[in-house]
N, CA and C atoms as a LAMMPS dump frame, in Angstrom:
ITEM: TIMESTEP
0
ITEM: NUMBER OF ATOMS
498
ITEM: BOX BOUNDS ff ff ff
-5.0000000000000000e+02 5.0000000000000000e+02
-5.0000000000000000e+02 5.0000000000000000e+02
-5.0000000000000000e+02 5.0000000000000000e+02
ITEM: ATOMS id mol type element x y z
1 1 1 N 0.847 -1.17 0
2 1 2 C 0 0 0
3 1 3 C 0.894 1.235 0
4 2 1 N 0.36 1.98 -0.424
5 2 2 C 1.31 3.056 -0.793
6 2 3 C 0.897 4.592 0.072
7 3 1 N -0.146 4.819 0.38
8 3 2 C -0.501 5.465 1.865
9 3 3 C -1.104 5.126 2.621
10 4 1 N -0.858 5.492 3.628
11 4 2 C -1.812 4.49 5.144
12 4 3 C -2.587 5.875 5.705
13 5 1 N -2.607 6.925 5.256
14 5 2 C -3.225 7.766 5.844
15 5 3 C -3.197 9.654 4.626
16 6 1 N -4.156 9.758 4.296
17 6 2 C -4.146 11.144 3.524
18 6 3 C -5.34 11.968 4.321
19 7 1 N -4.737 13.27 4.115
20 7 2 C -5.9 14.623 4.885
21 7 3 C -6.166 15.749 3.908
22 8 1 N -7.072 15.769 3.459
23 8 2 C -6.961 17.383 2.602
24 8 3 C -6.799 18.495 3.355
25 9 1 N -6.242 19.313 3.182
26 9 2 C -5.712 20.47 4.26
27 9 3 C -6.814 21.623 3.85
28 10 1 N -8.229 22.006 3.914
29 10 2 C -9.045 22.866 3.849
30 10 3 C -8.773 24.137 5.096
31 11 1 N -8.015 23.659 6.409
32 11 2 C -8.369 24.56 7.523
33 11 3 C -7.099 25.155 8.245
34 12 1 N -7.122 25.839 8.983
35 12 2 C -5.993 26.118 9.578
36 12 3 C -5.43 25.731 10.447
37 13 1 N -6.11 24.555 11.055
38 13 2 C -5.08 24.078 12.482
39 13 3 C -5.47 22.43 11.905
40 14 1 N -4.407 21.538 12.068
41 14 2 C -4.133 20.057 11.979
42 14 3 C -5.298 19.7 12.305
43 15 1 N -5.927 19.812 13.738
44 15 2 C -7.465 19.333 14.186
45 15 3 C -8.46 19.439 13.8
46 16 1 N -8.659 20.832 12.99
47 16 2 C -9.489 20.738 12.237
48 16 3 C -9.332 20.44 10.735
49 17 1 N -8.757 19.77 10.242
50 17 2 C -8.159 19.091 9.4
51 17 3 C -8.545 17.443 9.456
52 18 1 N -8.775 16.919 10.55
53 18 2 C -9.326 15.631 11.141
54 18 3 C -7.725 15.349 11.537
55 19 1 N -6.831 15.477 11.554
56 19 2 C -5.595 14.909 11.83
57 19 3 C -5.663 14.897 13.589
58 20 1 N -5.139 13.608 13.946
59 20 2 C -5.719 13.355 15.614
60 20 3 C -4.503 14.046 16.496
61 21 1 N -4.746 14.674 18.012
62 21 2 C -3.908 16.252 18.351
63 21 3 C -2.615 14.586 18.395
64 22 1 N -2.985 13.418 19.093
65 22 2 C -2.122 12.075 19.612
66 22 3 C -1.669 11.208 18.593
67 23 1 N -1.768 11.958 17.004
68 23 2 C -1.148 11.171 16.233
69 23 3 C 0.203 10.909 16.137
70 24 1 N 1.179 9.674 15.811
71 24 2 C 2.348 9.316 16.419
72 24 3 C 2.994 10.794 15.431
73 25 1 N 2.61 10.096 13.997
74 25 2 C 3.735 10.699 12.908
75 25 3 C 4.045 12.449 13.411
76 26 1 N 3.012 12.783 13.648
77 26 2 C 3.682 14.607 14.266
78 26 3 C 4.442 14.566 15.104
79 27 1 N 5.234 13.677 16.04
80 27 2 C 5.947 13.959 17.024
81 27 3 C 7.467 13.135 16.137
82 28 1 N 7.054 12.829 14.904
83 28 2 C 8.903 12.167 13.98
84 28 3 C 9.644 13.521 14.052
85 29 1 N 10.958 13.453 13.921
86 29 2 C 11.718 14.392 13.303
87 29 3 C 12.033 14.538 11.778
88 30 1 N 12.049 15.974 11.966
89 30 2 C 11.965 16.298 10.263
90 30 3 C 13.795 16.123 10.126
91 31 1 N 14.313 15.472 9.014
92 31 2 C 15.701 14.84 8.907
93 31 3 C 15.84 15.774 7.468
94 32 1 N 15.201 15.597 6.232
95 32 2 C 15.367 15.959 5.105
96 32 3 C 14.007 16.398 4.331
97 33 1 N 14.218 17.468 3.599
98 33 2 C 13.19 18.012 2.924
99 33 3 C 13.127 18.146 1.481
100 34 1 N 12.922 16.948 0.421
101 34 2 C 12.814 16.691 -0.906
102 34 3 C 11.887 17.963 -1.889
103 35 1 N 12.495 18.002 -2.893
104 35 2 C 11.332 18.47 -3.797
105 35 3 C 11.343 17.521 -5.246
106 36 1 N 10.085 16.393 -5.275
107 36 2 C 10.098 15.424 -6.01
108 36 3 C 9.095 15.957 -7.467
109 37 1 N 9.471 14.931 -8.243
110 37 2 C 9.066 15.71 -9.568
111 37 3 C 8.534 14.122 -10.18
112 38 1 N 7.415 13.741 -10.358
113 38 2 C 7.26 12.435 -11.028
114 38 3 C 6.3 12.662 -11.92
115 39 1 N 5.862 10.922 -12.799
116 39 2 C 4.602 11.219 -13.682
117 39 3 C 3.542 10.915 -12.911
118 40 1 N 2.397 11.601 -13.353
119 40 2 C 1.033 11.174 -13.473
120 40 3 C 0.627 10.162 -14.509
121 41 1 N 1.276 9.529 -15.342
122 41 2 C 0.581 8.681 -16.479
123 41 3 C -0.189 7.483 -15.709
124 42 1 N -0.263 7.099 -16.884
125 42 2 C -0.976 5.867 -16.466
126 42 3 C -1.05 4.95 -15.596
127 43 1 N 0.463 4.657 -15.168
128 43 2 C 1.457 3.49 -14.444
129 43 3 C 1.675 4.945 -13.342
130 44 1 N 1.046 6.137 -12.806
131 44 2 C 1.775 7.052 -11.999
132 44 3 C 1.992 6.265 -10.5
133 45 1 N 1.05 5.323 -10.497
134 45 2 C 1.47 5.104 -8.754
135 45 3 C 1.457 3.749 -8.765
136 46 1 N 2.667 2.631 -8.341
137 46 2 C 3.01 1.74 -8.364
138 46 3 C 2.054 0.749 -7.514
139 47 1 N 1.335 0.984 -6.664
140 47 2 C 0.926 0.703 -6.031
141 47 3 C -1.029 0.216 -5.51
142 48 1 N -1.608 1.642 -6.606
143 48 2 C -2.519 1.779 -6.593
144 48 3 C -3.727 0.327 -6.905
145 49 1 N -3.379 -0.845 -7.256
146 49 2 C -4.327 -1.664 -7.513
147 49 3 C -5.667 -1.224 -8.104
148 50 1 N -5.904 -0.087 -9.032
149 50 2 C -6.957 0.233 -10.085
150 50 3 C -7.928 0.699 -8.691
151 51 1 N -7.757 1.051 -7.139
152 51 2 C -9.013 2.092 -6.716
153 51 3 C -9.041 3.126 -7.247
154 52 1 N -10.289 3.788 -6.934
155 52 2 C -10.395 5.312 -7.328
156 52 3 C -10.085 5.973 -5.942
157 53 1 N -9.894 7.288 -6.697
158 53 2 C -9.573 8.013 -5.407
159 53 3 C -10.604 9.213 -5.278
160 54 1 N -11.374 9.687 -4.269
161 54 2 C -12.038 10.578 -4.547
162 54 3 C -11.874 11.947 -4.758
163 55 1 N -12.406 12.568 -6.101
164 55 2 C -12.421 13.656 -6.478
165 55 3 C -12.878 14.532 -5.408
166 56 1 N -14.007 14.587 -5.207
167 56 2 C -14.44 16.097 -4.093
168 56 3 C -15.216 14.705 -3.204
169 57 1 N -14.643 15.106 -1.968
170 57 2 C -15.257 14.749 -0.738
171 57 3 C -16.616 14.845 0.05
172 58 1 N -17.197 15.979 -0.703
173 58 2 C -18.507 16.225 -0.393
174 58 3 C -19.311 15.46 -1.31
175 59 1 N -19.125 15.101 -2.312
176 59 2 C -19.894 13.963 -3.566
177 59 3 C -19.797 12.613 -3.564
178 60 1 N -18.468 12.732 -3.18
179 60 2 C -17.94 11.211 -3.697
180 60 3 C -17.423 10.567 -5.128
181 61 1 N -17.411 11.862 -5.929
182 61 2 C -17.234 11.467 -7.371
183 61 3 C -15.802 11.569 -7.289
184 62 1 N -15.571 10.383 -8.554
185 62 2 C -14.491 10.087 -8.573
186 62 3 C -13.433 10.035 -9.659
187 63 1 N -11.745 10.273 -9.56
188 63 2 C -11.046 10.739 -10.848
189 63 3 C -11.586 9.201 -12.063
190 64 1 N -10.999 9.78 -12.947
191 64 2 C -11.004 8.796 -13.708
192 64 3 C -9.592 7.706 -14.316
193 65 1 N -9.49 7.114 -13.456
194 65 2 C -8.244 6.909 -13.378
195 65 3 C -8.005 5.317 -14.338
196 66 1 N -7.235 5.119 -15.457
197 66 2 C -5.839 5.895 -15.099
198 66 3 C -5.774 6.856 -16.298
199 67 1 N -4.933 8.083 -15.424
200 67 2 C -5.089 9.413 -16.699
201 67 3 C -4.811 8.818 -18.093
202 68 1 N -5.008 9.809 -18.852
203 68 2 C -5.019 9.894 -20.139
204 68 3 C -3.808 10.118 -20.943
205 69 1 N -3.238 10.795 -20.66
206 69 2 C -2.158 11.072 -20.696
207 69 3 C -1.198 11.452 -19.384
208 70 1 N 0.224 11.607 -19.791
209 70 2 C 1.389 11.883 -18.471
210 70 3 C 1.558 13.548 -18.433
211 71 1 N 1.286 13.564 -17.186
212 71 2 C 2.167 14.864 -16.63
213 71 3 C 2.873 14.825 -15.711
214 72 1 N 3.723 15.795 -15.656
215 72 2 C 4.429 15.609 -14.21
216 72 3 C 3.844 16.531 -13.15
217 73 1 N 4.383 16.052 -12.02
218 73 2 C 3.505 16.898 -10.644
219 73 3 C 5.032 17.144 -9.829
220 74 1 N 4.28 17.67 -9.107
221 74 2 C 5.956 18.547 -8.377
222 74 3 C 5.154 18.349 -6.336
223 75 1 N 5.976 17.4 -5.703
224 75 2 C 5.238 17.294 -4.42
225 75 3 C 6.55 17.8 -3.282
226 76 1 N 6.045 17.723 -2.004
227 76 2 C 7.173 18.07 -0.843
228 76 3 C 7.453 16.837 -0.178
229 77 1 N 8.284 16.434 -0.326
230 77 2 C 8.672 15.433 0.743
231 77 3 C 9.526 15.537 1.737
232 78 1 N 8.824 15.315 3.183
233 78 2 C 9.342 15.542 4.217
234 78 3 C 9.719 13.793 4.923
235 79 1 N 11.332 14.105 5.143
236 79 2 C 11.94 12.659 5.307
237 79 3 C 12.359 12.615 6.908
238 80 1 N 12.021 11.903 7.561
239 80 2 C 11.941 11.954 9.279
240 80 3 C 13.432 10.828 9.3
241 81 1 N 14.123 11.268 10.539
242 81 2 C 15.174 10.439 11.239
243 81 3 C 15.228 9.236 10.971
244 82 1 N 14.216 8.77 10.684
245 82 2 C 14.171 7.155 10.691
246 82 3 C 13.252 6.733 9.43
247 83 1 N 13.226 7.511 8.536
248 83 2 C 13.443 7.205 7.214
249 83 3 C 11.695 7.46 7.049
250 84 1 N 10.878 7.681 7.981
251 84 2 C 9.578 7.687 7.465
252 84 3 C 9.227 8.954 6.164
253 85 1 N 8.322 8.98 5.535
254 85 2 C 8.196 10.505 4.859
255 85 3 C 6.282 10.495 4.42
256 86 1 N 6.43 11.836 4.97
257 86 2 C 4.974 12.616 4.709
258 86 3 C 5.246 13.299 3.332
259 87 1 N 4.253 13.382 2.568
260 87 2 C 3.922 14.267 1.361
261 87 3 C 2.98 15.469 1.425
262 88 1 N 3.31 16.66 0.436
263 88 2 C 2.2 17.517 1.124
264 88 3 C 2.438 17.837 -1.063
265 89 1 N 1.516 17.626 -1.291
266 89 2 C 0.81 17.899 -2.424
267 89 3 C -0.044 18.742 -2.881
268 90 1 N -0.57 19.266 -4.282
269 90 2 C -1.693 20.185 -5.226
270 90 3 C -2.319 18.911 -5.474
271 91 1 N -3.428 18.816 -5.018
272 91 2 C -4.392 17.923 -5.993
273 91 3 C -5.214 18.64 -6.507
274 92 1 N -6.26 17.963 -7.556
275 92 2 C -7.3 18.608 -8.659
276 92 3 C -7.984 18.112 -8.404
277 93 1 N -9.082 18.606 -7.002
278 93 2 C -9.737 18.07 -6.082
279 93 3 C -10.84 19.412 -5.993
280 94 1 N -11.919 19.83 -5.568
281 94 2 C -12.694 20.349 -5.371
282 94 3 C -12.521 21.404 -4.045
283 95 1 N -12.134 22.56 -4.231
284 95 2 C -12.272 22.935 -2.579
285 95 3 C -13.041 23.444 -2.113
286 96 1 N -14.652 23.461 -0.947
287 96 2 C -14.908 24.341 -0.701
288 96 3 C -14.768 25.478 -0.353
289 97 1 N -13.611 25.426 0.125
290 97 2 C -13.026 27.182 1.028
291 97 3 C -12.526 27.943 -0.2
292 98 1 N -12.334 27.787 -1.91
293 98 2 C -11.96 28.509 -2.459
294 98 3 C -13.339 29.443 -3.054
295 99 1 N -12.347 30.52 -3.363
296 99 2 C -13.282 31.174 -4.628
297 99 3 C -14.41 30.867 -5.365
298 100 1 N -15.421 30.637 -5.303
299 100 2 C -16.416 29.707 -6.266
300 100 3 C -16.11 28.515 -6.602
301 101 1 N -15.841 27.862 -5.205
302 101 2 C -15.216 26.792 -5.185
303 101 3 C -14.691 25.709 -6.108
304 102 1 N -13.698 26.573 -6.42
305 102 2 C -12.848 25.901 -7.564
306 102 3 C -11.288 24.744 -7.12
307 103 1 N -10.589 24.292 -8.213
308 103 2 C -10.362 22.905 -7.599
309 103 3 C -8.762 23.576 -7.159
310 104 1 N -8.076 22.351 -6.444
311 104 2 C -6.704 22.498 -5.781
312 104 3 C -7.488 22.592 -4.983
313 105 1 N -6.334 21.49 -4.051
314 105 2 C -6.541 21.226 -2.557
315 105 3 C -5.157 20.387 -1.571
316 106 1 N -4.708 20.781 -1.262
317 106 2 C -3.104 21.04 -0.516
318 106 3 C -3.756 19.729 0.189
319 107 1 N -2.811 18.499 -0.184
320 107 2 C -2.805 17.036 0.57
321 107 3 C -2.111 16.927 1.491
322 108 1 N -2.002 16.366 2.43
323 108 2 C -0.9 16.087 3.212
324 108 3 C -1.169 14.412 3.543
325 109 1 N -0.624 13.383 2.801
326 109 2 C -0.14 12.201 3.1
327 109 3 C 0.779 11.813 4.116
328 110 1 N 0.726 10.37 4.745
329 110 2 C 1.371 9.996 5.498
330 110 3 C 1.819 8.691 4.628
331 111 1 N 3.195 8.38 4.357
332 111 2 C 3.595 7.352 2.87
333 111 3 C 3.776 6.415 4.12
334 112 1 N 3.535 4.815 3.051
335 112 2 C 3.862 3.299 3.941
336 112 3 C 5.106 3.028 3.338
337 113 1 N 5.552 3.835 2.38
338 113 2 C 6.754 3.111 1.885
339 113 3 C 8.459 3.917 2.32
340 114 1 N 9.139 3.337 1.869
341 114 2 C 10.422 4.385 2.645
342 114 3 C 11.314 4.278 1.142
343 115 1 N 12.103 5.358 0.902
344 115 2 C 13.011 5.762 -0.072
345 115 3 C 11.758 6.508 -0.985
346 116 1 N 12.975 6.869 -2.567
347 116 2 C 11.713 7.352 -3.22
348 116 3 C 10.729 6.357 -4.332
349 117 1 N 9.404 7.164 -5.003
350 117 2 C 8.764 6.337 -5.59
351 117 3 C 9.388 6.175 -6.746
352 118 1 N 8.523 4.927 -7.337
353 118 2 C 9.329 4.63 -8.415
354 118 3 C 9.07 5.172 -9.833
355 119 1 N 8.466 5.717 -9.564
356 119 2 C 7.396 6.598 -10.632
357 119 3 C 8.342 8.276 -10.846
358 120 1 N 9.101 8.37 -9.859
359 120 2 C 10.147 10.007 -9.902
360 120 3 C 10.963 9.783 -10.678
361 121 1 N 10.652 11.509 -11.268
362 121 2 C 12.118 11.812 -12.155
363 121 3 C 12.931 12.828 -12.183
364 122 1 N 12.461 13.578 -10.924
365 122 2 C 13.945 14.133 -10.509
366 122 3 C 13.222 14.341 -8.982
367 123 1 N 14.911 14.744 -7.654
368 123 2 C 14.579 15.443 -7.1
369 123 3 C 15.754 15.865 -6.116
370 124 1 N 15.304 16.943 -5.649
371 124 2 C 16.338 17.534 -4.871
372 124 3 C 15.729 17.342 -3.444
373 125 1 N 17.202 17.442 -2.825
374 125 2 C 17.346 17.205 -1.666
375 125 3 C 17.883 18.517 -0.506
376 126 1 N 17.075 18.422 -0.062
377 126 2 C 18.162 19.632 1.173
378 126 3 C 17.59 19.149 2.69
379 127 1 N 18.956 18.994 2.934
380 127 2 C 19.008 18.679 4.761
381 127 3 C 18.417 19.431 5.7
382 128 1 N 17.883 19.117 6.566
383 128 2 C 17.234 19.841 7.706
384 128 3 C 18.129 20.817 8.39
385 129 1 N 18.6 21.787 8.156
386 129 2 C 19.647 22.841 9.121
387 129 3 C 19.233 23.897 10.558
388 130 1 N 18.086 23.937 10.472
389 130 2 C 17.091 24.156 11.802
390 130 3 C 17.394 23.86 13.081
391 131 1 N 16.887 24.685 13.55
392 131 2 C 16.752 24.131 14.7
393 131 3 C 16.001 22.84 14.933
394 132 1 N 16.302 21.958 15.699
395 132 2 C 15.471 20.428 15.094
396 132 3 C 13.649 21.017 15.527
397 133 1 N 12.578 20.101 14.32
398 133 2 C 11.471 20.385 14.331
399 133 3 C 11.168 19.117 14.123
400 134 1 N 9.378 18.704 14.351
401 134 2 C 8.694 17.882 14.362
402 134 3 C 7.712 17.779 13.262
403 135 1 N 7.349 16.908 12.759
404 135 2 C 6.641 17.041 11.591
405 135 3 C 5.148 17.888 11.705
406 136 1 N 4.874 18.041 12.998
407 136 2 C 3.907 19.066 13.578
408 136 3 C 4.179 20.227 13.552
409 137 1 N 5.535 20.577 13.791
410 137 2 C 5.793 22.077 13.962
411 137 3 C 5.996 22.57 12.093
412 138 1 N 6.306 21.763 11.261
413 138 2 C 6.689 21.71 9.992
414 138 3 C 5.088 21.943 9.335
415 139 1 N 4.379 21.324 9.527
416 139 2 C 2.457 21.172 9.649
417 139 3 C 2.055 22.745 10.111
418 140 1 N 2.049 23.172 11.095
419 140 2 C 1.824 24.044 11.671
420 140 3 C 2.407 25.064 10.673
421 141 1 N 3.912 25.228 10.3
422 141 2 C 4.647 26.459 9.706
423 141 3 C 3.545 26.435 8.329
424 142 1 N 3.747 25.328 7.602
425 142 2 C 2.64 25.119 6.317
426 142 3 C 1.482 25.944 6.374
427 143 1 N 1.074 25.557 7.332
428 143 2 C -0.449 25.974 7.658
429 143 3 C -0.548 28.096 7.845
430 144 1 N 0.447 28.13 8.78
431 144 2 C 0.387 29.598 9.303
432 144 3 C 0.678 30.38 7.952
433 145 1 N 1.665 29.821 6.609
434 145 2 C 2.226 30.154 5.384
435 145 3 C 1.108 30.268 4.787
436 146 1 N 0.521 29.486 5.034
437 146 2 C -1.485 29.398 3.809
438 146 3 C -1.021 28.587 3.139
439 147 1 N -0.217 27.862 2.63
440 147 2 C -0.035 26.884 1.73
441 147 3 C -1.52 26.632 1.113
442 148 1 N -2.146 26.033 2.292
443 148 2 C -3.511 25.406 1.62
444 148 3 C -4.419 25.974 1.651
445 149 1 N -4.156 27.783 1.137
446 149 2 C -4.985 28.439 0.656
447 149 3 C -4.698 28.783 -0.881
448 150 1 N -4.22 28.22 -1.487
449 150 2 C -3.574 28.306 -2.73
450 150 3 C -5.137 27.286 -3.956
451 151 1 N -4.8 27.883 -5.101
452 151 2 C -6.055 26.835 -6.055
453 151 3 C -5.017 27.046 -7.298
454 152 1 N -5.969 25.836 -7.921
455 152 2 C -5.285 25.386 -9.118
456 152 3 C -5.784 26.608 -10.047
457 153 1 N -5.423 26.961 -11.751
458 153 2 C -6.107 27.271 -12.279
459 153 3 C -5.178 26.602 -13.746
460 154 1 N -6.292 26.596 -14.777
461 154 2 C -5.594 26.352 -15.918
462 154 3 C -4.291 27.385 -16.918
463 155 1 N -3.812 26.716 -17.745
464 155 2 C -2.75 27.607 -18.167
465 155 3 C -3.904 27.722 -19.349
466 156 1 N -3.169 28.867 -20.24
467 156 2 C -4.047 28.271 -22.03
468 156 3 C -4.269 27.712 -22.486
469 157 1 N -2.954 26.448 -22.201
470 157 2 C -2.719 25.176 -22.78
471 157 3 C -3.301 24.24 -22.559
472 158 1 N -4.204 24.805 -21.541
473 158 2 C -5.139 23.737 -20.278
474 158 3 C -4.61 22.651 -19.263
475 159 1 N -3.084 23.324 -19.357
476 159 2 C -2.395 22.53 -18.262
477 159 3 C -2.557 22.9 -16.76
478 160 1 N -3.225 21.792 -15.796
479 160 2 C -3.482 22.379 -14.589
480 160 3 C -1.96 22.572 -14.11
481 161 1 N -1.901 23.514 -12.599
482 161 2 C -0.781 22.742 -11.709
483 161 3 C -0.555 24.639 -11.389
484 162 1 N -0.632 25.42 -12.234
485 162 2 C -0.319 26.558 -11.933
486 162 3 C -1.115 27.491 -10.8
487 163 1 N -0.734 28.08 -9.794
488 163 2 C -1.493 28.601 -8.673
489 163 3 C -1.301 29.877 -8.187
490 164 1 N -2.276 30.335 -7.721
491 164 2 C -1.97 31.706 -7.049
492 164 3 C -2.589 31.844 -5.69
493 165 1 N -1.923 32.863 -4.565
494 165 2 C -2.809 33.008 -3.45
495 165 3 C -3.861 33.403 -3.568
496 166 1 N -4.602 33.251 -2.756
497 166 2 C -6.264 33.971 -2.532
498 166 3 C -6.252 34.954 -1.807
């Protein structure tokens, strides 16, 4: 399985987010902070066994998977002391809290797997130089930044992925 746990980030504090205040993974240390670059095609997630994943949460409707064509997506990977790693992602997901509620919606995954996926094609790496932080306090900085006040919108080309603040 390839996540054991995903949250759409609609709100401003983890809790209201559904993320539990006694969940283990917020108390890992943040070790390394990736910026991964993979496909979306067809084959994008090694793992997936043909579920769907749901499009907007309030419906239940669902992508149509597997895309149509490949794009690449650009995610954060946060790599803990002991090799665990959270993802914090743009999906093309429905948000209520935007603008005429339009889509993009800031993920934050918890991954079952350790190293990177096999589906990446590039990424950089930079070490944690901080003062040491917790994947909560890293959650929290996200959050206070607005990250997941950000929405998708199309280019001309009709390529999603491009964003602006609200």
């Amino acid at each position: 399985m390839t996540h054991t746990h995903r949250w759409p980030l609609f709100y401003d504090t983890h809790l209201a987010n559904g993320i539990p205040r006694d969940a283990v993974f917020l108390q890992w240390k943040v070790a390394k902070v990736h910026i991964d670059c993979y496909t979306l095609g067809p084959e994008w997630n090694e793992a997936r066994d043909g579920d769907a994943v749901p499009d907007d949460y309030r419906t239940g409707q669902e992508y149509d998977w597997p895309r149509k064509v490949d794009q690449n997506h650009w995610v954060i990977i946060v790599e803990t002391e002991d090799a665990h790693q959270i993802r914090l992602e743009m999906v093309d997901m429905w948000n209520p809290r935007t603008v005429e509620n339009r889509p993009g919606v800031l993920m934050l995954h918890r991954l079952a797997y350790k190293g990177p996926s096999k589906s990446m094609l590039y990424r950089a790496t930079y070490t944690w130089s901080g003062p040491p932080a917790t994947i909560r306090q890293f959650l929290e900085h996200t959050l206070k930044k607005a990250w997941h006040k950000y929405e998708m919108v199309e280019t001309d080309e009709g390529v999603k992925g491009c964003r602006y603040h609200l």
